[in-house]
N, CA, C, O and CB atoms as a CASP TS submission, in Angstrom:
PFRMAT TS
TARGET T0000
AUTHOR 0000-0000-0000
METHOD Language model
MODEL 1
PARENT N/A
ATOM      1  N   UNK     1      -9.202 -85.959 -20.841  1.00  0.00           N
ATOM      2  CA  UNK     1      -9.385 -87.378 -21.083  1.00  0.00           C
ATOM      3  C   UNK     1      -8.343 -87.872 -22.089  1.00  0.00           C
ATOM      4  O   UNK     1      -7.889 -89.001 -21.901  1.00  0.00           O
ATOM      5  CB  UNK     1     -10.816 -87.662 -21.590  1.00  0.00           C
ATOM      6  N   UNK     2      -7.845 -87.050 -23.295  1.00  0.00           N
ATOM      7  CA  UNK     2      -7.275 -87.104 -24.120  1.00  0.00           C
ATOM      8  C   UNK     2      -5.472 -87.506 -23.562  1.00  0.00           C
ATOM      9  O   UNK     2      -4.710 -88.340 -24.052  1.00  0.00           O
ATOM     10  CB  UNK     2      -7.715 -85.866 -24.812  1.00  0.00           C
ATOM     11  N   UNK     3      -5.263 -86.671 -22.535  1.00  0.00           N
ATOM     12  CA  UNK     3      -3.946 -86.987 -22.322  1.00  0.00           C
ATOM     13  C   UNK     3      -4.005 -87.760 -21.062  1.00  0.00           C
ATOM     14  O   UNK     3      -2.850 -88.146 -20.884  1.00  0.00           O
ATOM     15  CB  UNK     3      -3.030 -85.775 -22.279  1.00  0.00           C
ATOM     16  N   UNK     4      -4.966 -88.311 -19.816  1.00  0.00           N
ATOM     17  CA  UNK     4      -5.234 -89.279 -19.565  1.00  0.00           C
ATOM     18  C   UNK     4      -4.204 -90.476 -20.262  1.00  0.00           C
ATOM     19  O   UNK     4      -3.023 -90.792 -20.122  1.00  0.00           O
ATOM     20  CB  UNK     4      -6.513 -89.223 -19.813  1.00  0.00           C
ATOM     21  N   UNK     5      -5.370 -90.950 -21.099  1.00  0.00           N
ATOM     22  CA  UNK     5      -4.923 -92.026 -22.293  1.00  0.00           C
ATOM     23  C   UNK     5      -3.543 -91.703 -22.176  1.00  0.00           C
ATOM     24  O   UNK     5      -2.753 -92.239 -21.400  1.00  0.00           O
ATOM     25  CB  UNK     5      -5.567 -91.822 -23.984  1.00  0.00           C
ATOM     26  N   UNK     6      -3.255 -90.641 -23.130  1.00  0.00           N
ATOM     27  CA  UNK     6      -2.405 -91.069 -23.490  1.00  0.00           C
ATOM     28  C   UNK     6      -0.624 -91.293 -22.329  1.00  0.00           C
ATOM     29  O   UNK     6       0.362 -92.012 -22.491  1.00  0.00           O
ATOM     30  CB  UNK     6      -2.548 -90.243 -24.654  1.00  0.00           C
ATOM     31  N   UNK     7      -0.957 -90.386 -21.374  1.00  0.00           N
ATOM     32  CA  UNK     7      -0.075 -90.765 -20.655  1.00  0.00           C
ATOM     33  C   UNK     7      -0.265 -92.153 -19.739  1.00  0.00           C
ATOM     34  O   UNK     7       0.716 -92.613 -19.155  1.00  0.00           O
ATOM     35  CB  UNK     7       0.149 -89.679 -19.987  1.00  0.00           C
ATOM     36  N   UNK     8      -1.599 -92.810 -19.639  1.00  0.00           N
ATOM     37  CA  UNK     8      -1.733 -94.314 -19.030  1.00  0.00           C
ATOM     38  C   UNK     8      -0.972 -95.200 -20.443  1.00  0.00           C
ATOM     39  O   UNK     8      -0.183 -96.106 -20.172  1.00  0.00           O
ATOM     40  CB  UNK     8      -3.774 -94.848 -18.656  1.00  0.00           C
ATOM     41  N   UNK     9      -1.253 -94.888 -21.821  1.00  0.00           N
ATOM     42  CA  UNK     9      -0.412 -95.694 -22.790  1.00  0.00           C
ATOM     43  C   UNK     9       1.385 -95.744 -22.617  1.00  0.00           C
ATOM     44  O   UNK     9       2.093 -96.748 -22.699  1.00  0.00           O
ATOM     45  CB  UNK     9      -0.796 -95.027 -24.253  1.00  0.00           C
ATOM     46  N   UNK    10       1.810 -94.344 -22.361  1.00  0.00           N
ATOM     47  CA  UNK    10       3.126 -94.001 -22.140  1.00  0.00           C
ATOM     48  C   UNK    10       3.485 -95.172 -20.658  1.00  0.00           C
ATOM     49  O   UNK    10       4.233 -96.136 -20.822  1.00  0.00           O
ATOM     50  CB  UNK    10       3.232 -92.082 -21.845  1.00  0.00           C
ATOM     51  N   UNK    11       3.067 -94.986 -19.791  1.00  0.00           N
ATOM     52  CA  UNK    11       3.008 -95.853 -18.564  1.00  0.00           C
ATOM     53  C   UNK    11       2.992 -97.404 -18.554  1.00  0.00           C
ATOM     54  O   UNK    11       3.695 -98.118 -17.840  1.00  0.00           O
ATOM     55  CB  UNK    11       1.881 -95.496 -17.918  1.00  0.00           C
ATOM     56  N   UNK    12       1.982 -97.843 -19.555  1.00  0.00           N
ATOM     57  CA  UNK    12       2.351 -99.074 -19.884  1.00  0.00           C
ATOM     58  C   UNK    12       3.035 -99.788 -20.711  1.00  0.00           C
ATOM     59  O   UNK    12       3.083-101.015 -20.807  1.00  0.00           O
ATOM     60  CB  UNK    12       1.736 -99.434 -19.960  1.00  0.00           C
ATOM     61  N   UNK    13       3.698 -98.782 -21.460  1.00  0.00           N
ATOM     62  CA  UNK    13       5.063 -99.299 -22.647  1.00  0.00           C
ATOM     63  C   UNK    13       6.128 -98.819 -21.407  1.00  0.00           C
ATOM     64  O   UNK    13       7.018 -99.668 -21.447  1.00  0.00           O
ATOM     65  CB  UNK    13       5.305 -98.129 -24.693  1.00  0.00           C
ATOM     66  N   UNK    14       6.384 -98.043 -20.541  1.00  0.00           N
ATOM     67  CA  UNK    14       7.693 -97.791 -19.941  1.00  0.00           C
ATOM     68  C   UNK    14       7.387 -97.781 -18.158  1.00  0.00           C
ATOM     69  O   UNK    14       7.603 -96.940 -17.287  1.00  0.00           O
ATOM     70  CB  UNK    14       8.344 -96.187 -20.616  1.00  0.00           C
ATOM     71  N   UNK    15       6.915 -98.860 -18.150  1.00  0.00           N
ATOM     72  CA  UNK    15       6.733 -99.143 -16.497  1.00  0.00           C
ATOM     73  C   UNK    15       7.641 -98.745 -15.809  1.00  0.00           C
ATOM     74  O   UNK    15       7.148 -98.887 -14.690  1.00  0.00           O
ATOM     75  CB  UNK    15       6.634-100.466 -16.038  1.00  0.00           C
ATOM     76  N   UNK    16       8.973 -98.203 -15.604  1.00  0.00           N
ATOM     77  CA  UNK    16      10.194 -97.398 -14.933  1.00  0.00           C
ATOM     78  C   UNK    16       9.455 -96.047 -14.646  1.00  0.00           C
ATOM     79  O   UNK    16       9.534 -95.626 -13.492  1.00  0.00           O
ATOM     80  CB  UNK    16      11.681 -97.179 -16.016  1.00  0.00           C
ATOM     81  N   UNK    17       8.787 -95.361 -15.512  1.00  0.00           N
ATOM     82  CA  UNK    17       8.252 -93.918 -15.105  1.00  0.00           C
ATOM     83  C   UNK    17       8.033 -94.095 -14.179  1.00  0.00           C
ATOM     84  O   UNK    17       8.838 -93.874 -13.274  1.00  0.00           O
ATOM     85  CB  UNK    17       7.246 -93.238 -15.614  1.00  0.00           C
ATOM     86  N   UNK    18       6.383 -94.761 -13.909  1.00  0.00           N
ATOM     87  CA  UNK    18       5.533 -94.764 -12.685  1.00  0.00           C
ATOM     88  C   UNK    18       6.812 -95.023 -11.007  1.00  0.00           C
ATOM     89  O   UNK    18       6.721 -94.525  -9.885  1.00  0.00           O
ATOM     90  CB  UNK    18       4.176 -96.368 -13.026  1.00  0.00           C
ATOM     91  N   UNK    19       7.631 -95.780 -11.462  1.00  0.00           N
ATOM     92  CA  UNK    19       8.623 -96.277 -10.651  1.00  0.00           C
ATOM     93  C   UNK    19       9.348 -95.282 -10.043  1.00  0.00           C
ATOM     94  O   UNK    19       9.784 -95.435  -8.901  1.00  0.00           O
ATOM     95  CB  UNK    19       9.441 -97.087 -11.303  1.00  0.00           C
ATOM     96  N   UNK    20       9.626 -93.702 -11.047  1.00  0.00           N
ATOM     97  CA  UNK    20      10.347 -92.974 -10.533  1.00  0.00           C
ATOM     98  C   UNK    20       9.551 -92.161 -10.149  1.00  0.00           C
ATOM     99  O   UNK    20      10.007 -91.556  -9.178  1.00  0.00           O
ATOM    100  CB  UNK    20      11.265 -92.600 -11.128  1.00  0.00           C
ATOM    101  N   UNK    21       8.307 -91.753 -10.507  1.00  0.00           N
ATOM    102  CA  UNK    21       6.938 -90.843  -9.814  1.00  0.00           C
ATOM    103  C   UNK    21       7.180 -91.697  -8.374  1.00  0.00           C
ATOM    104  O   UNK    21       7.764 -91.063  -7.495  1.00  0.00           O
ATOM    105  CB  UNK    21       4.922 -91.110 -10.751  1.00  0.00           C
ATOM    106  N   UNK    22       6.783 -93.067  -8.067  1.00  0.00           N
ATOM    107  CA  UNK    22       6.573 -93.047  -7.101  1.00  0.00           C
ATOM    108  C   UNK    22       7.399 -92.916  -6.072  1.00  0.00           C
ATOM    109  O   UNK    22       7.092 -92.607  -4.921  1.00  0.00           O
ATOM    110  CB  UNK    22       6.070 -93.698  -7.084  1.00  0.00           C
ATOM    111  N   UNK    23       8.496 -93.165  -6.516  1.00  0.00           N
ATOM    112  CA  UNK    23       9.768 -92.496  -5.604  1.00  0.00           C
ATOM    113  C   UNK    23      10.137 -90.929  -5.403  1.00  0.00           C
ATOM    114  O   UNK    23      10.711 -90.404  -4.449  1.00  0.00           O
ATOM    115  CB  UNK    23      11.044 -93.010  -6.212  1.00  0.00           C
ATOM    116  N   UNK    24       9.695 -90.413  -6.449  1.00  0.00           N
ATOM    117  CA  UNK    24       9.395 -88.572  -5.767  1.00  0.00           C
ATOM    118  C   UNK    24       8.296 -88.506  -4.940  1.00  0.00           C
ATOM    119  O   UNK    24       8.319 -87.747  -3.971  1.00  0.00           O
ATOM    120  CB  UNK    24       8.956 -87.270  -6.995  1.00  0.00           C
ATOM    121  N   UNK    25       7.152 -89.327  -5.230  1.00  0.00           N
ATOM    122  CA  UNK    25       6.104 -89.066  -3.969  1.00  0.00           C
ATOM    123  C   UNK    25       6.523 -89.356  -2.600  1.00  0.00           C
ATOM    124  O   UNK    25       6.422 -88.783  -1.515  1.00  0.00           O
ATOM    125  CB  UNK    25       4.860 -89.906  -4.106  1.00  0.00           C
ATOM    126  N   UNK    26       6.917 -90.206  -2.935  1.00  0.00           N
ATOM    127  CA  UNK    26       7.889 -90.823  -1.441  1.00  0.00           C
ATOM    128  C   UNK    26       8.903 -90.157  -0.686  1.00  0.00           C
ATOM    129  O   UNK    26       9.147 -90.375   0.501  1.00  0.00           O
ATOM    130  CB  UNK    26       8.745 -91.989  -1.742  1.00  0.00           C
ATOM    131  N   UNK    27       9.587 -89.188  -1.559  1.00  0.00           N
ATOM    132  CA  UNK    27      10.584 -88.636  -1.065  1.00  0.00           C
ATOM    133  C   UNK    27      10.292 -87.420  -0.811  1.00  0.00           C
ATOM    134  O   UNK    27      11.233 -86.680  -0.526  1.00  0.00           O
ATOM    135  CB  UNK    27      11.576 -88.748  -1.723  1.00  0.00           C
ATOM    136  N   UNK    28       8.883 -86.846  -0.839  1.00  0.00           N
ATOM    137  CA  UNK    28       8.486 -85.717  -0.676  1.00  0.00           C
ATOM    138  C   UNK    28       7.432 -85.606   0.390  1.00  0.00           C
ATOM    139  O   UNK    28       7.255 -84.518   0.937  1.00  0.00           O
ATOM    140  CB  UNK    28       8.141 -85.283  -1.828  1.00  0.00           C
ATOM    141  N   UNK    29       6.534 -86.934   0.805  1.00  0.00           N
ATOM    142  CA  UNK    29       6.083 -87.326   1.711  1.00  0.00           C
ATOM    143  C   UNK    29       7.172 -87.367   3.185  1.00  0.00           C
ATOM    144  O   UNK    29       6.961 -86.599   4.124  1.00  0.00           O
ATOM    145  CB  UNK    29       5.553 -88.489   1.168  1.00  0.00           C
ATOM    146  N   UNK    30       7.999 -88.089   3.193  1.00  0.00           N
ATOM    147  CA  UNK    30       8.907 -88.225   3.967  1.00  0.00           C
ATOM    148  C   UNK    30       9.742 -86.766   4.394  1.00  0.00           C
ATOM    149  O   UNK    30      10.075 -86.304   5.485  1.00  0.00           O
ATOM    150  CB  UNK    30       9.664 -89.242   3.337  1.00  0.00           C
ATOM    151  N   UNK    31       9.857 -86.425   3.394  1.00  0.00           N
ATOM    152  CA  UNK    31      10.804 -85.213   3.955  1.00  0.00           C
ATOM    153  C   UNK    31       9.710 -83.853   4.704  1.00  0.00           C
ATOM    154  O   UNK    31       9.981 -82.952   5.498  1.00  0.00           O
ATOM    155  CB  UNK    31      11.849 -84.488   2.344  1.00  0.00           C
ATOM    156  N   UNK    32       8.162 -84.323   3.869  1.00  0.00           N
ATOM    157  CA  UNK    32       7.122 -83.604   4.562  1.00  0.00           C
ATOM    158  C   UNK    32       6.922 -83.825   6.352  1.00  0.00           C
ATOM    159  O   UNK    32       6.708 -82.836   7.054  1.00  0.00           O
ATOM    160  CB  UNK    32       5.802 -84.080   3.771  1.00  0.00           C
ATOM    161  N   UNK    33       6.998 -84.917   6.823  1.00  0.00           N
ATOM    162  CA  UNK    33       6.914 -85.580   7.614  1.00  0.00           C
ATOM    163  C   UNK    33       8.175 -85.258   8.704  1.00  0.00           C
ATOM    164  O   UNK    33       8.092 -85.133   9.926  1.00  0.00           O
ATOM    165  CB  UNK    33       6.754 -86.765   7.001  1.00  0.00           C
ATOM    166  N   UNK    34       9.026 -85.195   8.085  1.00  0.00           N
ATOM    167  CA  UNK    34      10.429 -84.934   8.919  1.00  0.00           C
ATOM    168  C   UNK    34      10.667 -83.697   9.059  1.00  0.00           C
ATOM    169  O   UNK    34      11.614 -83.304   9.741  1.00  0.00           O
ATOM    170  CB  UNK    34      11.677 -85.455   8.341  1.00  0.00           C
ATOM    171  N   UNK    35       9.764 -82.814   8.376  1.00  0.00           N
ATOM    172  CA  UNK    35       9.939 -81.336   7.891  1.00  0.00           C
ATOM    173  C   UNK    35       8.904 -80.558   9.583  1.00  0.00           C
ATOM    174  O   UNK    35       9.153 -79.605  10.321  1.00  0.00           O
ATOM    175  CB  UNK    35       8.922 -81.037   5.730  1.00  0.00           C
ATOM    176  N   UNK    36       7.787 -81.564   9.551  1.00  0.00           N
ATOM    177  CA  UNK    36       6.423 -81.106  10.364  1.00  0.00           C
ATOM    178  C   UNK    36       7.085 -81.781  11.623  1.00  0.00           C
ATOM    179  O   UNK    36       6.551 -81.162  12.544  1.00  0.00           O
ATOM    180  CB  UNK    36       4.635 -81.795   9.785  1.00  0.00           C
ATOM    181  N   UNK    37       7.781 -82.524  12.084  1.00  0.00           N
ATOM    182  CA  UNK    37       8.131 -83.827  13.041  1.00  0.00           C
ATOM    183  C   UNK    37       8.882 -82.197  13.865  1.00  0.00           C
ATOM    184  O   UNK    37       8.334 -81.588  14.784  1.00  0.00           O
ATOM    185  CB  UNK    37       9.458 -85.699  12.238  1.00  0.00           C
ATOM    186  N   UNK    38      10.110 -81.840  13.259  1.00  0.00           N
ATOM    187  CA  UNK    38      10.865 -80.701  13.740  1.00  0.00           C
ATOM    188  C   UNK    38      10.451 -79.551  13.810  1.00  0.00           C
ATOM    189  O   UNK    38      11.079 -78.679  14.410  1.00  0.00           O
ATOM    190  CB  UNK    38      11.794 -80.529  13.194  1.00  0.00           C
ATOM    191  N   UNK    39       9.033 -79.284  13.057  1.00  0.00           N
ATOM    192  CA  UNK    39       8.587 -77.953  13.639  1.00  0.00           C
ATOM    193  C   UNK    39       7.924 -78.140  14.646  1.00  0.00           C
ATOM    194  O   UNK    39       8.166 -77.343  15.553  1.00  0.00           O
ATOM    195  CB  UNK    39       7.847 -77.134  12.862  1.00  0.00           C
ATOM    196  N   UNK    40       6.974 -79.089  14.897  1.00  0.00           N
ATOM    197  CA  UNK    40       5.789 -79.465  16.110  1.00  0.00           C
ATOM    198  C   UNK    40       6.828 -79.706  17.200  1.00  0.00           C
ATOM    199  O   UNK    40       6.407 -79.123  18.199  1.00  0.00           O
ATOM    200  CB  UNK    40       4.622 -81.037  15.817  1.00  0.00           C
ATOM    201  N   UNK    41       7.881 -80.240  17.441  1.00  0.00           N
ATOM    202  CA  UNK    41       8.527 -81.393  18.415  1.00  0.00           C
ATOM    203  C   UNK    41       8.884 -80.279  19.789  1.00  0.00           C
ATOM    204  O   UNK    41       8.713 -80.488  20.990  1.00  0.00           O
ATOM    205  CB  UNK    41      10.256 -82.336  17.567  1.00  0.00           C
ATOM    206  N   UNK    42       9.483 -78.940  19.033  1.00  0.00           N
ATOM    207  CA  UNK    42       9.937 -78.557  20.458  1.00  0.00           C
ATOM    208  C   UNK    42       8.596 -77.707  21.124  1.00  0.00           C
ATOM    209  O   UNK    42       8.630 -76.943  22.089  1.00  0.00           O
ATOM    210  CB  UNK    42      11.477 -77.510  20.384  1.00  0.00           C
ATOM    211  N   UNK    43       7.568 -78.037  20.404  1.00  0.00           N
ATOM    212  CA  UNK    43       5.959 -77.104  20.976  1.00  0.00           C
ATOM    213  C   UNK    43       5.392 -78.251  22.111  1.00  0.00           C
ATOM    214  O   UNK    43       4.645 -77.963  23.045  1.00  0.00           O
ATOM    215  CB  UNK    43       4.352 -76.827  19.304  1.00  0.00           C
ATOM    216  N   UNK    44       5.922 -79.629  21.813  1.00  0.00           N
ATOM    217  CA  UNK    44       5.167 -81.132  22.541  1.00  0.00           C
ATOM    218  C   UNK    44       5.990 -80.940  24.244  1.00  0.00           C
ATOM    219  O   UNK    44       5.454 -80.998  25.350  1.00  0.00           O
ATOM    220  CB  UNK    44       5.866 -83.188  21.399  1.00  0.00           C
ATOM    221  N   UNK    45       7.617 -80.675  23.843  1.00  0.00           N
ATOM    222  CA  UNK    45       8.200 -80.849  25.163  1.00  0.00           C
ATOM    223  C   UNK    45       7.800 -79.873  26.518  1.00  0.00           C
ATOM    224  O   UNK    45       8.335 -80.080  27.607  1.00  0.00           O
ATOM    225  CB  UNK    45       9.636 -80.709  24.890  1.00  0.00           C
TER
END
């Protein structure tokens, strides 16, 4: 709970963090996606 806080305090003095978290989620989602797209694809044809 303790670092909760304190990293939601860190987050709202430097709103850019969350900005670059959410762009690694994104870029790790996606490449998940493109990763599973090319293993499944030649099992579909």
């Amino acid at each position: 709970m303790l670092a909760a806080s304190l990293i939601a305090k860190l987050l709202q003095k430097h709103r850019w963090i969350a900005y670059v978290g959410l762009a690694i989620i994104l870029y790790v989602a996606l490449e998940m996606i493109y990763r599973g797209f090319l293993e499944v694809f030649p099992n579909v044809t």
